[in-house]
Structure formats: structure tokens, C-alpha cells
TIVO-2410 file (N, C-alpha, C; in nm, 3 decimals):
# residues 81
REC num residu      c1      c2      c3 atome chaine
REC   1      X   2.296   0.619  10.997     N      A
REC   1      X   2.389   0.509  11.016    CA      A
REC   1      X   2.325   0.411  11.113     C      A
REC   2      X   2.333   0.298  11.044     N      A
REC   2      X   2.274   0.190  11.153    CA      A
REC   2      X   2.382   0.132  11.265     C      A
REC   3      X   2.333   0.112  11.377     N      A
REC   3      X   2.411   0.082  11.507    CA      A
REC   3      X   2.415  -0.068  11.492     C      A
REC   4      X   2.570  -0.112  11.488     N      A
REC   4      X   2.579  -0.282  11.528    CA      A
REC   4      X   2.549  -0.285  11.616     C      A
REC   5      X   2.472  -0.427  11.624     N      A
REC   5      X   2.438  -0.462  11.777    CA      A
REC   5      X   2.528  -0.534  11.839     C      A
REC   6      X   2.514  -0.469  12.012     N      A
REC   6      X   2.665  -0.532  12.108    CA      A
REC   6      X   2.636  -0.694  12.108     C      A
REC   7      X   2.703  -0.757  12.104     N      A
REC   7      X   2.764  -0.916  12.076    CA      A
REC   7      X   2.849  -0.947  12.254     C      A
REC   8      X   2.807  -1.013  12.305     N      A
REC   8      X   2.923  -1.126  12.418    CA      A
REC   8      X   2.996  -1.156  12.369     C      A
REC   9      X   3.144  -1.073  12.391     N      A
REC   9      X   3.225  -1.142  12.353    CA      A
REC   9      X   3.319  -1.232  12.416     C      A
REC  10      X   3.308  -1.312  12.333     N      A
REC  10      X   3.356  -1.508  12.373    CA      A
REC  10      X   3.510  -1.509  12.427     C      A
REC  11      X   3.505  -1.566  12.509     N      A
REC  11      X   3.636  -1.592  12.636    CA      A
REC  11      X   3.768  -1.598  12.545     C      A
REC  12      X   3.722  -1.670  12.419     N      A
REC  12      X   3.838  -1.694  12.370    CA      A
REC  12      X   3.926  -1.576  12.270     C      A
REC  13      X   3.817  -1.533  12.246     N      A
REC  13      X   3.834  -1.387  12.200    CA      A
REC  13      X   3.905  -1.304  12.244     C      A
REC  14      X   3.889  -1.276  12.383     N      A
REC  14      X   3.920  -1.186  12.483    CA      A
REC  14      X   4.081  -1.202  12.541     C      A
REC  15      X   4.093  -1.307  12.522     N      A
REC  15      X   4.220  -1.380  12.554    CA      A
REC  15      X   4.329  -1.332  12.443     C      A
REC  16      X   4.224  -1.392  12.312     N      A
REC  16      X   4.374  -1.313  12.191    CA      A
REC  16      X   4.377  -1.177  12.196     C      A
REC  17      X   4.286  -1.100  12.205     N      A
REC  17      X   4.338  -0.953  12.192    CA      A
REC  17      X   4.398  -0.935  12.371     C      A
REC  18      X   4.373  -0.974  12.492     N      A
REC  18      X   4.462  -0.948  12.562    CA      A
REC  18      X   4.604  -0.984  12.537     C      A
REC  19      X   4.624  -1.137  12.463     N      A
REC  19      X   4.766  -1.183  12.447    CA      A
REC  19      X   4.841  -1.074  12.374     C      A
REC  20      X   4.733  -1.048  12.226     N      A
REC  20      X   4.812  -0.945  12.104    CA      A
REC  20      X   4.872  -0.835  12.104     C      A
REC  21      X   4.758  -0.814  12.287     N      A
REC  21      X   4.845  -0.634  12.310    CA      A
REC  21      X   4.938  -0.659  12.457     C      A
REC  22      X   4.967  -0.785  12.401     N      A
REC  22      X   5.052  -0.774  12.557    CA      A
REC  22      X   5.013  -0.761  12.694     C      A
REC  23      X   4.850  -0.778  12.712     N      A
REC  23      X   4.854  -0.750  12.875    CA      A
REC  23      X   4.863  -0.619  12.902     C      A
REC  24      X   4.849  -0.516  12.801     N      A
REC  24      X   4.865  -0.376  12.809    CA      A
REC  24      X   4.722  -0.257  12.739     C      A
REC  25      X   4.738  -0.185  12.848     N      A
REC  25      X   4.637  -0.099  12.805    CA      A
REC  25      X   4.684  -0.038  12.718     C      A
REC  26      X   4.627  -0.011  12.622     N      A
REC  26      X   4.651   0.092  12.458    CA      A
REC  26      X   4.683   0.180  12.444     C      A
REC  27      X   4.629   0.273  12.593     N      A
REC  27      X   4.626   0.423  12.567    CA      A
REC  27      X   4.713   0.480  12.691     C      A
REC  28      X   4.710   0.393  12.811     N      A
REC  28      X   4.811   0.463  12.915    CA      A
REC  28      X   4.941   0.374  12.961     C      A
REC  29      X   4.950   0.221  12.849     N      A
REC  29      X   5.030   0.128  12.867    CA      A
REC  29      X   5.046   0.011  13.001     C      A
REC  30      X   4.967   0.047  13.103     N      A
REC  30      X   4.940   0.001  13.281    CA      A
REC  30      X   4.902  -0.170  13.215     C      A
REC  31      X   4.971  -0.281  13.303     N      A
REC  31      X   4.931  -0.382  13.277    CA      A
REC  31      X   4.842  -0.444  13.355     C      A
REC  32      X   4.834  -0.579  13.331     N      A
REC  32      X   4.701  -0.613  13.414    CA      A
REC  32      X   4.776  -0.659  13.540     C      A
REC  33      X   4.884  -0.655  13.595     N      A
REC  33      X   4.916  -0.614  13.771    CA      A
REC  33      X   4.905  -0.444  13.808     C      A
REC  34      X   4.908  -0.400  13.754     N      A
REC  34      X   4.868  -0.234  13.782    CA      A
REC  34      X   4.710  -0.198  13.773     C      A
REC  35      X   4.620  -0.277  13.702     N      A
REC  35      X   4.514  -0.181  13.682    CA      A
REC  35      X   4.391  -0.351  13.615     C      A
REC  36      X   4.260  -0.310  13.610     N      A
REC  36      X   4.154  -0.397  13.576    CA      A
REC  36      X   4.164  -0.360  13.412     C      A
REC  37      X   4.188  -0.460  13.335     N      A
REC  37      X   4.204  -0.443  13.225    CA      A
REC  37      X   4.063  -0.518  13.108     C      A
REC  38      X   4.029  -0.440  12.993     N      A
REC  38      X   3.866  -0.443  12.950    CA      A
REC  38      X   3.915  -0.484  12.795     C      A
REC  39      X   3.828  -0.534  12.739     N      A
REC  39      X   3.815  -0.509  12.619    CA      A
REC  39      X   3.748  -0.411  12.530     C      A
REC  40      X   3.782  -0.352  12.471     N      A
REC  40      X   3.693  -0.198  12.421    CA      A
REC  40      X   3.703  -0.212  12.246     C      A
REC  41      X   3.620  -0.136  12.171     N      A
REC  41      X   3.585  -0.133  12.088    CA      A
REC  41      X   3.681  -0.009  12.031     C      A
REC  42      X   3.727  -0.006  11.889     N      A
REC  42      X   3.811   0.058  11.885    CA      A
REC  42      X   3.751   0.192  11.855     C      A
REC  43      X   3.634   0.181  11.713     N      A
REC  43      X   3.567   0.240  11.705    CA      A
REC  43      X   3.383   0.187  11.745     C      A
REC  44      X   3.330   0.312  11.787     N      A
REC  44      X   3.246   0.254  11.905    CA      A
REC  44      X   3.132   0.197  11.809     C      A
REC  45      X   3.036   0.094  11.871     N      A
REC  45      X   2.957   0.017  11.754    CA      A
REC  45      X   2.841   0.136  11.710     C      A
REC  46      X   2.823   0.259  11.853     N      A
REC  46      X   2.754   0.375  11.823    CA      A
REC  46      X   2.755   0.434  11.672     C      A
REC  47      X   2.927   0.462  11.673     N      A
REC  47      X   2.974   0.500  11.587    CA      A
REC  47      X   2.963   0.442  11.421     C      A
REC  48      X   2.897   0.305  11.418     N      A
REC  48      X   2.905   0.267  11.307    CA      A
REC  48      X   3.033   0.158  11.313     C      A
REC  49      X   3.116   0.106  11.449     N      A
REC  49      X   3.241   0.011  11.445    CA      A
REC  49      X   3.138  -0.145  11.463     C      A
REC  50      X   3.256  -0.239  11.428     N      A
REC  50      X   3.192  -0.344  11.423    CA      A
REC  50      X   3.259  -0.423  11.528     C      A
REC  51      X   3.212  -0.574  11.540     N      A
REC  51      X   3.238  -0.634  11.699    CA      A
REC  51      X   3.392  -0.734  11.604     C      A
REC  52      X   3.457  -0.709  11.481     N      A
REC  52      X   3.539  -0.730  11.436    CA      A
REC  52      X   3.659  -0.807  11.528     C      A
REC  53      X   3.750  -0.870  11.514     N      A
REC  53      X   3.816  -0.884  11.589    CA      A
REC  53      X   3.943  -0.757  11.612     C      A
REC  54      X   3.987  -0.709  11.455     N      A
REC  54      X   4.063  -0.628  11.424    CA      A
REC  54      X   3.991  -0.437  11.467     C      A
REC  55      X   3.867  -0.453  11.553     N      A
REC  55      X   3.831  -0.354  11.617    CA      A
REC  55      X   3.821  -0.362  11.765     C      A
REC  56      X   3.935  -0.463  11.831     N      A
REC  56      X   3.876  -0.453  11.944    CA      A
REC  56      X   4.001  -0.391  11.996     C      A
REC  57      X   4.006  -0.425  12.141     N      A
REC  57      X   4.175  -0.353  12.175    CA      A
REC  57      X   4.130  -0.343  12.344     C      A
REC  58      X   4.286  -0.378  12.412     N      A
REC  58      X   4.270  -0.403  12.555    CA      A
REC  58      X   4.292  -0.259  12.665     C      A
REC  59      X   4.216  -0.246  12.681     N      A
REC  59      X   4.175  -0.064  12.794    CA      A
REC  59      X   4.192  -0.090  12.910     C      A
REC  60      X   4.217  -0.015  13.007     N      A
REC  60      X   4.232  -0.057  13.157    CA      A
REC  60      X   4.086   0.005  13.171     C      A
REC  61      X   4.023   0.014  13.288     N      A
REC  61      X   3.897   0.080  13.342    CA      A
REC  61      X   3.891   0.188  13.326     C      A
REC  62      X   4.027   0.300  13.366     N      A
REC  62      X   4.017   0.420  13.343    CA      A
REC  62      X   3.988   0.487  13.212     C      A
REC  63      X   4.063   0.413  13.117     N      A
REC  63      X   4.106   0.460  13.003    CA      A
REC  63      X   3.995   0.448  12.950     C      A
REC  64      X   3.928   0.347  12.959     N      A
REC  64      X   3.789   0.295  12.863    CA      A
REC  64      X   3.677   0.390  12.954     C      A
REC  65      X   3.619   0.459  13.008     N      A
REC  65      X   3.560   0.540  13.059    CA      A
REC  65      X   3.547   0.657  13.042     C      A
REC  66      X   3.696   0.692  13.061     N      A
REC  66      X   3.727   0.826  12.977    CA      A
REC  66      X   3.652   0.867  12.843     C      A
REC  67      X   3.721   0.706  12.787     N      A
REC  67      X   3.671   0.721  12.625    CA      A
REC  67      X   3.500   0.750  12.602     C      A
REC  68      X   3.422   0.667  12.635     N      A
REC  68      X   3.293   0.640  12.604    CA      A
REC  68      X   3.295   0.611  12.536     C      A
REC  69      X   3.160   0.700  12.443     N      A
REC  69      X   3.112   0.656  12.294    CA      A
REC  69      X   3.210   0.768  12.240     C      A
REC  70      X   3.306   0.835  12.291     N      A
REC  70      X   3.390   0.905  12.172    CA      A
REC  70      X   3.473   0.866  12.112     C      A
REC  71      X   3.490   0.886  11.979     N      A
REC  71      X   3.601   0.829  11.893    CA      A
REC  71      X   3.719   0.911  11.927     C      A
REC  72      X   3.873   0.807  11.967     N      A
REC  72      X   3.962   0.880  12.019    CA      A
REC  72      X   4.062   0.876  11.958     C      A
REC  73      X   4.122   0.923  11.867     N      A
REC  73      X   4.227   0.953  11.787    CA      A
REC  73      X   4.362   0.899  11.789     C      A
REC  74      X   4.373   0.876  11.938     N      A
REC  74      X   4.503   0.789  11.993    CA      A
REC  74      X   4.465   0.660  11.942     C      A
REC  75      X   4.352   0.638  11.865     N      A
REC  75      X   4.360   0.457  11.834    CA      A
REC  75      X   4.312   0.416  11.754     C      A
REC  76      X   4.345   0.490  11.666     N      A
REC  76      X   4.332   0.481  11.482    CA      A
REC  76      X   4.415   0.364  11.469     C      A
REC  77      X   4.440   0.268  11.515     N      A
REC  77      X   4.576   0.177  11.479    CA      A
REC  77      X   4.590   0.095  11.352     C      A
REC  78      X   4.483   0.106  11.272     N      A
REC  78      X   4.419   0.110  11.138    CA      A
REC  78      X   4.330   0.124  11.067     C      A
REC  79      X   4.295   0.221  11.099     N      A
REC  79      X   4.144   0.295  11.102    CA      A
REC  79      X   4.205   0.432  11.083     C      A
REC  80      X   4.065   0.490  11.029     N      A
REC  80      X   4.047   0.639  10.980    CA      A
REC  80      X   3.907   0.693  11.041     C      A
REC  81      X   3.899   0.840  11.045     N      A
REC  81      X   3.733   0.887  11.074    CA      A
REC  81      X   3.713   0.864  10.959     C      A
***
């Protein structure tokens, strides 16, 4: 499997998937007055995910760390293994 390559992603970008998820982390719900909030890949580009818009999704620090390069089941949100 070939690895997408990581992409900068553009300010404006970052903005709609923070707006789309509400300012909320995905996986432990903490907003961005509770916690440093990231943009993360849903499935990892390791993995074969792409820099899609419909693959990205807003993580606090913790949560996205936790994760790594593992694919995490809590965020299939339209996606399959």
C-alpha cells in the first residue's frame, strides 16, 4: 500500500472541520476552552487515508496522541477497515 503524502493543511480548511464538529473533540467531546484542539486524520495517511476533507476530524492533544498511527474504531464516522 502506498503512503499519501502529508499535505499543510490550509487555514481555511481547518476552520471548516473545526466549525463542522462544533469546536469539539470527536472522541472525548472537551472543547476548545477546555483543551488544545488539532486536526487529525481520520484514517491515518500510514494507513492508506487520504488528506480528503471528509477524512479529517477535530482531536484535542490528548486524544490525537493516544491515537497515533492506529486506526481507532470510535471514528469510523463513514468509513470501514
Amino acid at each position: 500500500m502506498n503512503k499519501t503524502p502529508r499535505i499543510k493543511i490550509p487555514l481555511a480548511v481547518k476552520k471548516y472541520v473545526f466549525e463542522r464538529d462544533n469546536y469539539h473533540c470527536q472522541s472525548c467531546g472537551k472543547n476548545e476552552t477546555e483543551t488544545e484542539l488539532n486536526i487529525d486524520h481520520i484514517i491515518p495517511l500510514a494507513r492508506g487515508g487520504t488528506n480528503d476533507i471528509s477524512n479529517l476530524q477535530t482531536l484535542c492533544h490528548n486524544c490525537n496522541q493516544k491515537k497515533k498511527h492506529h486506526f481507532d474504531p470510535r471514528f469510523q464516522r463513514n468509513f470501514s477497515n
